[in-house]
FIMITOR-483527 format. One line per 5 residues: number of its first residue (from 0); their letters; for each residue x, y, z of N, C-alpha, C, O, CB. Coordinates in pm, 1 decimal. Atoms other than C-alpha are relative to their C-alpha. Glycine has a CB too. Layout:
NUM	a	X,Y,Z,X,Y,Z,X,Y,Z,X,Y,Z,X,Y,Z; ... $
//
This chain:
0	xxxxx	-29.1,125.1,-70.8,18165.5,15015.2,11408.2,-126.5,-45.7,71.9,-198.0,26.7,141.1,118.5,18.1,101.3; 152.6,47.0,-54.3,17866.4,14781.2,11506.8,59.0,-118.0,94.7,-0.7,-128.7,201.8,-130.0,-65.8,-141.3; -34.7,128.7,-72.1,18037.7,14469.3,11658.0,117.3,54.7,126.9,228.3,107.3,119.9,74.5,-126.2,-126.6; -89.9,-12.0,-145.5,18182.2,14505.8,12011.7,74.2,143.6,26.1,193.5,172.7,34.9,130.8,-120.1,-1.4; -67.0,-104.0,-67.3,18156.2,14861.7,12117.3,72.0,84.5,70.5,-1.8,139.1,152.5,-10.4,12.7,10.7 $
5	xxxxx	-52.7,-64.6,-129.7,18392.3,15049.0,12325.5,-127.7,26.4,114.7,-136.2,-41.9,216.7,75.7,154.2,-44.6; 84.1,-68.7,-66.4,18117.0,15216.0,12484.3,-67.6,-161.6,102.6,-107.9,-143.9,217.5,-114.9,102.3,-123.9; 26.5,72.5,-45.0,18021.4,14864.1,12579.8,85.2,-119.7,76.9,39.8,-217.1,137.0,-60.0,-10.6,-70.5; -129.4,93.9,-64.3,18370.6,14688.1,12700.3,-68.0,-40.3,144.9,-124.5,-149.0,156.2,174.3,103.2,25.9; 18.7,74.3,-97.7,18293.6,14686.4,13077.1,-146.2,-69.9,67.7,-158.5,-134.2,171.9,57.8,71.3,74.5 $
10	xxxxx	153.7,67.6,24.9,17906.5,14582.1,13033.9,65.7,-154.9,-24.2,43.3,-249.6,51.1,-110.1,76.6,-165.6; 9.2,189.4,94.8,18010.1,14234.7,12848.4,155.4,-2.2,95.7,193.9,-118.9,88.4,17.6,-25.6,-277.0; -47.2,105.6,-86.9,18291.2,14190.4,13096.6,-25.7,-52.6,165.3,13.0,-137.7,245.4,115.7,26.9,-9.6; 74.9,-15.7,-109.8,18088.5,14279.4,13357.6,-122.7,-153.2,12.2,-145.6,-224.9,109.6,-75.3,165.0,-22.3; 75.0,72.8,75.1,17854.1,14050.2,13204.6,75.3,-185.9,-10.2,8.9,-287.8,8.8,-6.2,96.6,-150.3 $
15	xxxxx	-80.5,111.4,49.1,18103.8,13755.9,13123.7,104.5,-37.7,164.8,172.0,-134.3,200.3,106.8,64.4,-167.1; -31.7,27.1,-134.0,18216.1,13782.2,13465.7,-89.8,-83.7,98.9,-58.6,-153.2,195.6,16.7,118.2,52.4; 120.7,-15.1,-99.0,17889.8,13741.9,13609.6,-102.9,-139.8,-63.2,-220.3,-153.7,-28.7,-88.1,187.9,-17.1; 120.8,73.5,43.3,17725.2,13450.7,13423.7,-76.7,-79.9,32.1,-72.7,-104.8,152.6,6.8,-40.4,-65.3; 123.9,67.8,-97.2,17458.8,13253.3,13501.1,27.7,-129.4,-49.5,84.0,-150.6,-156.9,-178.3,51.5,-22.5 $
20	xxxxx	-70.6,130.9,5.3,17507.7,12885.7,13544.0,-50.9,-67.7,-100.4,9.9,-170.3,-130.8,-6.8,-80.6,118.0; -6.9,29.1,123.3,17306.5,12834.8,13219.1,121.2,42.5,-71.0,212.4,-31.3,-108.2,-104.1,44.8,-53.7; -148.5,-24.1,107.3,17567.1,13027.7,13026.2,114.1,-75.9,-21.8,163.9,-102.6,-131.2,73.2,107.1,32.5; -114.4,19.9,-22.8,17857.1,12879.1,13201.9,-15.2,-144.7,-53.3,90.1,-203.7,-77.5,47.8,33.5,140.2; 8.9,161.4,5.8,17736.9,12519.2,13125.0,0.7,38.4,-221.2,54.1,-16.3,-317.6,-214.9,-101.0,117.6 $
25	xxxxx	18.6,14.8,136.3,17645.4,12638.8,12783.6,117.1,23.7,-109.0,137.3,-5.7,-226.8,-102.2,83.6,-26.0; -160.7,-18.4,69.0,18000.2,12762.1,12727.0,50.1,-88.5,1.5,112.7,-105.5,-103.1,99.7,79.9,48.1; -89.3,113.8,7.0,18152.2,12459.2,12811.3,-13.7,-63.3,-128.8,85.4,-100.6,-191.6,-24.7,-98.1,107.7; 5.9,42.2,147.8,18016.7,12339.9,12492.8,36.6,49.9,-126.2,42.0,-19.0,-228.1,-97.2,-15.1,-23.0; 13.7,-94.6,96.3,18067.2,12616.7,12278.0,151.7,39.0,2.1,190.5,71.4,-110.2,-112.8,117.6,31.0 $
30	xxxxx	-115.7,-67.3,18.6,18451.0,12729.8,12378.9,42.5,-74.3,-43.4,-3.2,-187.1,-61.8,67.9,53.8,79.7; -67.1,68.7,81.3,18729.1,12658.2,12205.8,-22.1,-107.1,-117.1,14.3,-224.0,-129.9,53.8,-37.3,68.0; 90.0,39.0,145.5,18548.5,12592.5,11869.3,-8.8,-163.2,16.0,40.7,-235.8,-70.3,95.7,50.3,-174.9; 61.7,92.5,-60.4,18406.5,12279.2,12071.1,-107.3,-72.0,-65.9,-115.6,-193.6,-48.2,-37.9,47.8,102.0; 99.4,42.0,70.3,18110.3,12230.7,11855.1,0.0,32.3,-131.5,-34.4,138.7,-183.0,-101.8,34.8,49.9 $
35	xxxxx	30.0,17.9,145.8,18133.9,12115.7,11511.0,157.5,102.3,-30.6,207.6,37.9,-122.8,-192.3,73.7,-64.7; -97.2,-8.7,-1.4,18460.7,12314.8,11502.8,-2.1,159.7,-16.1,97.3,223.0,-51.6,58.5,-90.6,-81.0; 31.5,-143.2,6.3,18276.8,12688.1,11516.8,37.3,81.0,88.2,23.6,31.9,200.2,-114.5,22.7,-5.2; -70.6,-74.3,-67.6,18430.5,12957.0,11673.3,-146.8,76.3,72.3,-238.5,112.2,-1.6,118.2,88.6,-95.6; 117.9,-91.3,-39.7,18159.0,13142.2,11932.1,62.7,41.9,101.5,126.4,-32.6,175.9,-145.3,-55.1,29.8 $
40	xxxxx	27.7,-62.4,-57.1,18179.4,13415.0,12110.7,-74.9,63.7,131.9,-186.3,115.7,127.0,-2.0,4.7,-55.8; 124.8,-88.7,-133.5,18042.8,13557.3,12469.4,24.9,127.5,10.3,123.2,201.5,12.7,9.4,-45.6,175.8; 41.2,-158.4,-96.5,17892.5,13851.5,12582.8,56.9,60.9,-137.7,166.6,110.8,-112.7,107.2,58.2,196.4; -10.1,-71.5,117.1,17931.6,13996.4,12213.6,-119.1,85.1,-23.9,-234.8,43.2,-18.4,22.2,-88.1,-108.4; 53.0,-91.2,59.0,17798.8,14309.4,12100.6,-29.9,6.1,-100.6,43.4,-42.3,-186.9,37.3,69.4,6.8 $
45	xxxxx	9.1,-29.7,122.6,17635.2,14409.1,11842.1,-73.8,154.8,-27.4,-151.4,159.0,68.1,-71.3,-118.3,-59.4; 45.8,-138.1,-0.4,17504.5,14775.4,11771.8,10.4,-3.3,164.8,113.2,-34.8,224.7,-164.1,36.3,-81.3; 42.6,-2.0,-153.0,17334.3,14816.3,12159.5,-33.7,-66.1,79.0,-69.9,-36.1,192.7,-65.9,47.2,27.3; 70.5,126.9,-47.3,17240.0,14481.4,12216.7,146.1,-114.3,54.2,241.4,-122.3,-23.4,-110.5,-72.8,-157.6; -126.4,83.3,-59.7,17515.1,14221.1,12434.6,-65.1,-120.2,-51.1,-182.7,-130.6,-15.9,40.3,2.7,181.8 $
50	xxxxx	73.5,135.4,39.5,17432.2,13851.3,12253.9,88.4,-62.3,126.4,186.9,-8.1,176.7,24.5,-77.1,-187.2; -32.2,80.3,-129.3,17497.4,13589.5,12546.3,154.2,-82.4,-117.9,274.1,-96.7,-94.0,-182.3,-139.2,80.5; -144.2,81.4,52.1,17718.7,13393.8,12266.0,-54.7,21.4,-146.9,-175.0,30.6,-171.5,35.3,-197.9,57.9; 46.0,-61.3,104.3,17741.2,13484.9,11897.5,169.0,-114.6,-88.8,283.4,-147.0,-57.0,-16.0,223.4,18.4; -108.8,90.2,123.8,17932.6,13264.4,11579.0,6.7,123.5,-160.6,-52.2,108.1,-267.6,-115.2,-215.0,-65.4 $
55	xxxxx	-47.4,-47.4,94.4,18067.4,13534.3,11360.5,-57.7,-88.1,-186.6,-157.9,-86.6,-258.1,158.2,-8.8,55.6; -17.8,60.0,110.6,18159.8,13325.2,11061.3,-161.5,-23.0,-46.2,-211.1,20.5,-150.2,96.2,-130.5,21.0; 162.6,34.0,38.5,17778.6,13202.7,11062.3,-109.9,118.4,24.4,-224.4,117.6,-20.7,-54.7,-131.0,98.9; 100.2,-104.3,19.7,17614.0,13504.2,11129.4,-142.1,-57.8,88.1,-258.8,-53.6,49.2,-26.9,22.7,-179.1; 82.6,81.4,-78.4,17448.6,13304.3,11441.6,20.1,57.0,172.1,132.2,58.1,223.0,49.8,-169.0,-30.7 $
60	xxxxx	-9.7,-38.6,-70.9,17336.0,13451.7,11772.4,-45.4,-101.9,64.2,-107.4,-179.5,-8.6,-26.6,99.3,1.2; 73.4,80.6,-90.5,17228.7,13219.1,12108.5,11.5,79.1,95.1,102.0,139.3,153.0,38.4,-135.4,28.4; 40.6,-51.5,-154.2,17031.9,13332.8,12366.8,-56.1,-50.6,105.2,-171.5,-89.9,88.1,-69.8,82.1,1.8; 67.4,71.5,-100.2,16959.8,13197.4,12691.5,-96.6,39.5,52.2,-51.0,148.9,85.2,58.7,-26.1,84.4; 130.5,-37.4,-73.2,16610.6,13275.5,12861.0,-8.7,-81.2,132.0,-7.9,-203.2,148.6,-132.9,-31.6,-93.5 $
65	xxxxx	21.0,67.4,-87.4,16571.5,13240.4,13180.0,-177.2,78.9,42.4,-249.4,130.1,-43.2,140.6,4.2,106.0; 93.2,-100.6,-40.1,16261.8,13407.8,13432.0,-50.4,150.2,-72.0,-157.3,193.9,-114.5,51.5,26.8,113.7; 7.9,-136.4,66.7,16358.1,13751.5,13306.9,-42.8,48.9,-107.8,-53.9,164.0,-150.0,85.2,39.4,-11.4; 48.9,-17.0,160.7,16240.1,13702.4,12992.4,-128.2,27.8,-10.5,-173.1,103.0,-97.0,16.4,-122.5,-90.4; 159.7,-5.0,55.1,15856.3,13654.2,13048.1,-81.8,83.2,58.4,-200.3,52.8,72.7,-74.8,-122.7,12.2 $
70	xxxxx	80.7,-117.9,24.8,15746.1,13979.2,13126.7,-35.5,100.4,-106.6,41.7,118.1,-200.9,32.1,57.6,66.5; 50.9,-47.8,163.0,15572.3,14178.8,12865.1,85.6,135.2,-61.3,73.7,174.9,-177.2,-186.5,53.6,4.4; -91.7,-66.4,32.6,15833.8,14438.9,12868.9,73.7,-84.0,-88.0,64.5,-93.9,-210.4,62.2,50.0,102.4; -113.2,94.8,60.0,16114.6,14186.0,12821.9,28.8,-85.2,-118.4,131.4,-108.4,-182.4,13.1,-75.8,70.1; 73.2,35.5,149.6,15885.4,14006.9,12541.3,33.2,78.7,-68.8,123.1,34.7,-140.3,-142.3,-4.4,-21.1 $
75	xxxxx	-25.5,-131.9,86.6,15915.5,14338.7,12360.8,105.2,17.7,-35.4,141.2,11.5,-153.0,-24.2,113.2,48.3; -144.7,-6.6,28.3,16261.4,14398.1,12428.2,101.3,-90.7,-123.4,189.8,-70.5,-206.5,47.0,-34.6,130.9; -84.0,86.3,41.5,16343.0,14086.7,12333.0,-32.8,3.3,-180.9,50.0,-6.5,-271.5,-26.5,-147.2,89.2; 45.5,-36.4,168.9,16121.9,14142.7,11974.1,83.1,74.9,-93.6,121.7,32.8,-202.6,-124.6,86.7,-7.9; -48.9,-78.7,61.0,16285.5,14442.2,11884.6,164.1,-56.7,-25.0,211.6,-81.3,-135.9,-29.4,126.4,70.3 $
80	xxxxx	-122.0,38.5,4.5,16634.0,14335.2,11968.8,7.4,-119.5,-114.6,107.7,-86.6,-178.0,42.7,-38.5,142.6; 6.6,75.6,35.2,16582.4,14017.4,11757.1,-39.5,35.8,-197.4,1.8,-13.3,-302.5,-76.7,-62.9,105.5; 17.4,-99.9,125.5,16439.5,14248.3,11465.3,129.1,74.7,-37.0,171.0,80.5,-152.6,-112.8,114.5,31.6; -121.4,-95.8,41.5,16736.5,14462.6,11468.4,98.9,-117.0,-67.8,134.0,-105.5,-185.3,81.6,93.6,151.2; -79.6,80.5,28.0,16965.1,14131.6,11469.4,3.1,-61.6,-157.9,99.6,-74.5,-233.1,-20.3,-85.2,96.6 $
85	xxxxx	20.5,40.2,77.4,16790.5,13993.6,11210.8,-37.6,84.2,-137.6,-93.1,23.0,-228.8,-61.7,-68.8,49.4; 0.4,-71.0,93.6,16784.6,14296.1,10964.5,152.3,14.2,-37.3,181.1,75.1,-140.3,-74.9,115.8,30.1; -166.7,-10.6,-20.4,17180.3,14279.1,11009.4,-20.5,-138.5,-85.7,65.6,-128.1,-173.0,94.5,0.1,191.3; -41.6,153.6,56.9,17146.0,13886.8,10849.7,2.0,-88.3,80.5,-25.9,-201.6,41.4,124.0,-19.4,-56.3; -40.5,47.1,-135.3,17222.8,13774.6,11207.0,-160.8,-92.3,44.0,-273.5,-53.2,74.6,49.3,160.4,119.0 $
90	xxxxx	186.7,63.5,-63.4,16949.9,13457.2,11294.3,8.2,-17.7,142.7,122.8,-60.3,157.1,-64.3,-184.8,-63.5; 20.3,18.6,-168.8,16906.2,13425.1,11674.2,-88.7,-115.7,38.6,-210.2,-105.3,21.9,-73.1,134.7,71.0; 72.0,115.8,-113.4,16795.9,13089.4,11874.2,25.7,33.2,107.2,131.1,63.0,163.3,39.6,-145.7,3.0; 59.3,-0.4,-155.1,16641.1,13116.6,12172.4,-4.2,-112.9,65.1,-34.1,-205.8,-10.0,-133.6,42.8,13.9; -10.2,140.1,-33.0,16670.1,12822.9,12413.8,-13.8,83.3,164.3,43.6,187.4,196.1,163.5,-112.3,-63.8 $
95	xxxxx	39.1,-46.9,-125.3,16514.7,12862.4,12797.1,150.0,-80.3,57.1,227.3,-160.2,4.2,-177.7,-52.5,63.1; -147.1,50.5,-121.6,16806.9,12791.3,13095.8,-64.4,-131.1,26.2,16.4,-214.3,67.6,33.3,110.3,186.3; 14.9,134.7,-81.6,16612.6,12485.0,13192.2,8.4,-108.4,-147.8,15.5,-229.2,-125.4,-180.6,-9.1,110.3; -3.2,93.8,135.9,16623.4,12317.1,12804.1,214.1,-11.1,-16.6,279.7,-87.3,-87.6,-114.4,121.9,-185.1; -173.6,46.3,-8.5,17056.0,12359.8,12885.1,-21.7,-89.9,87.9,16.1,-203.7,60.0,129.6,112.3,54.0 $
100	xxxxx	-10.2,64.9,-106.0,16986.3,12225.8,13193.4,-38.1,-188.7,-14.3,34.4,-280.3,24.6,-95.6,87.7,93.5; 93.3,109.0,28.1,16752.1,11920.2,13099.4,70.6,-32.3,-145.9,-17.0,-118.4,-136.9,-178.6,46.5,0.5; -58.3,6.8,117.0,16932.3,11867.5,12743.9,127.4,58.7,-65.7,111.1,93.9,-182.5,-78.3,29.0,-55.9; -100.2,-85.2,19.5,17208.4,12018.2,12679.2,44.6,-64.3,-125.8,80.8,22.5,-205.2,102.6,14.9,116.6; -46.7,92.5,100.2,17311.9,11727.5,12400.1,-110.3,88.0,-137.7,-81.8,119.8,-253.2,-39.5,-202.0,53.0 $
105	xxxxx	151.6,-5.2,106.6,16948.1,11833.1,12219.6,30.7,167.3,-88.8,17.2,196.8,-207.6,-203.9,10.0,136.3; -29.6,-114.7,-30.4,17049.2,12189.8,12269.3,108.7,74.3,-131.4,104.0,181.7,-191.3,59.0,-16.9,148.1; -119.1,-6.4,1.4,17378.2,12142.7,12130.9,-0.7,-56.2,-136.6,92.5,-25.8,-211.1,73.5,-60.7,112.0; 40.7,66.8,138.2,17221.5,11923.4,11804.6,-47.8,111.3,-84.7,-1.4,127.3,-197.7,-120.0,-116.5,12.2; 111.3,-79.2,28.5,16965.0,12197.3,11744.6,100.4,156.0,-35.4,56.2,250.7,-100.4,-127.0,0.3,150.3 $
110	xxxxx	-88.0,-126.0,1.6,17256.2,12474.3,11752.8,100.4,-54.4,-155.3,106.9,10.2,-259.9,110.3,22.2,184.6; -38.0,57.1,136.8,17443.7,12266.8,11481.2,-67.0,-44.0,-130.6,0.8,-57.5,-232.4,49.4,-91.2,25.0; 71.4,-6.4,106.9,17160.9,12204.7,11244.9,-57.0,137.1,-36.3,-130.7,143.5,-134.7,-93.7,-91.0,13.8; 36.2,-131.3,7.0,17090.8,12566.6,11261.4,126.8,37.7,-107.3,126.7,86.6,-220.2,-8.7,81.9,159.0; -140.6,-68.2,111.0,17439.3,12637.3,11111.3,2.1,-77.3,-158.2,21.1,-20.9,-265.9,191.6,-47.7,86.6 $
115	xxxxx	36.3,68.7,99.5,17380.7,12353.3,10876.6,-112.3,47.8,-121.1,-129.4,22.1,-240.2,-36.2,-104.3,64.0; 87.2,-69.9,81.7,17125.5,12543.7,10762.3,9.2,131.0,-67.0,-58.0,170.5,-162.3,-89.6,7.2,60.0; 1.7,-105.9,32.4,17227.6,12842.9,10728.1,111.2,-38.8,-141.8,70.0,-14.5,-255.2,33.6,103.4,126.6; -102.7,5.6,49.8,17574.3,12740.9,10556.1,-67.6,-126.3,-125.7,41.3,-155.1,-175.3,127.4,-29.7,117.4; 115.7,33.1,97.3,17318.2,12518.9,10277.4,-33.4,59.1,-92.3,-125.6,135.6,-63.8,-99.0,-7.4,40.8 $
120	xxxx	41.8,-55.6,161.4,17275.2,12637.6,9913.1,-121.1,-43.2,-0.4,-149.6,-159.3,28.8,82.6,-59.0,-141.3; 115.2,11.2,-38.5,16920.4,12707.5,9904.9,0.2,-93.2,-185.8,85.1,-74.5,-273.0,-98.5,168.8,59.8; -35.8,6.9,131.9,16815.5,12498.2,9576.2,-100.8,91.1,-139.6,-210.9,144.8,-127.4,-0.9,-159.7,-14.5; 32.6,-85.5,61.9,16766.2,12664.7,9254.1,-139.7,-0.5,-68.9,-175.0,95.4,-137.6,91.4,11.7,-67.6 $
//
């Protein structure tokens, strides 16, 4: 089992309890298959890694960046984690807390042409 560990239950509600007012704004868009009519996910697991919000069906992770991100640890972290995701099939957009904040429409375009893309017969 790789998707939504036990071992990880009170992390991601700990987590989903606790979110940061990017998230919460970014959920408003995203619950109740709100956008484009896709079902997403918070605070989803995947192996060891919690995605902030994750679309199954599309095989689509979003992550919010805020501060915490741009230390050279966190860079790293964030590499590997993003490597792992993406050896799974799983593509990951990144989007800073102030590009919800300042755009959220752009945000919210850019999250739907992503799926558009993915869900696209490459041609032959």
């Amino acid at each position: 089992m790789i998707h939504n560990k036990p071992l990880l239950t009170s992390r991601r509600k700990e987590l989903r309890n606790n979110s940061t007012p990017a998230e919460k704004t970014l959920w408003s868009m995203l619950q109740h298959s709100n956008l484009g009519g896709y079902k997403f996910r918070r605070q989803h697991s995947v192996g060891a890694y919690i995605l902030d919000f994750y679309c199954s069906s599309e095989k689509l992770a979003i992550e919010l960046d805020g501060d915490s991100h741009f230390t050279d640890e966190a860079i790293e972290y964030d590499l590997e984690r993003t490597a792992f995701l993406n050896a799974l099939n799983i593509k990951v957009l990144r989007f800073l807390n102030t590009d919800v904040y300042s755009n959220l429409n752009a945000v919210c375009e850019r999250i739907l042409a992503e799926i558009e893309n993915l869900t696209t017969p490459s041609p032959s």
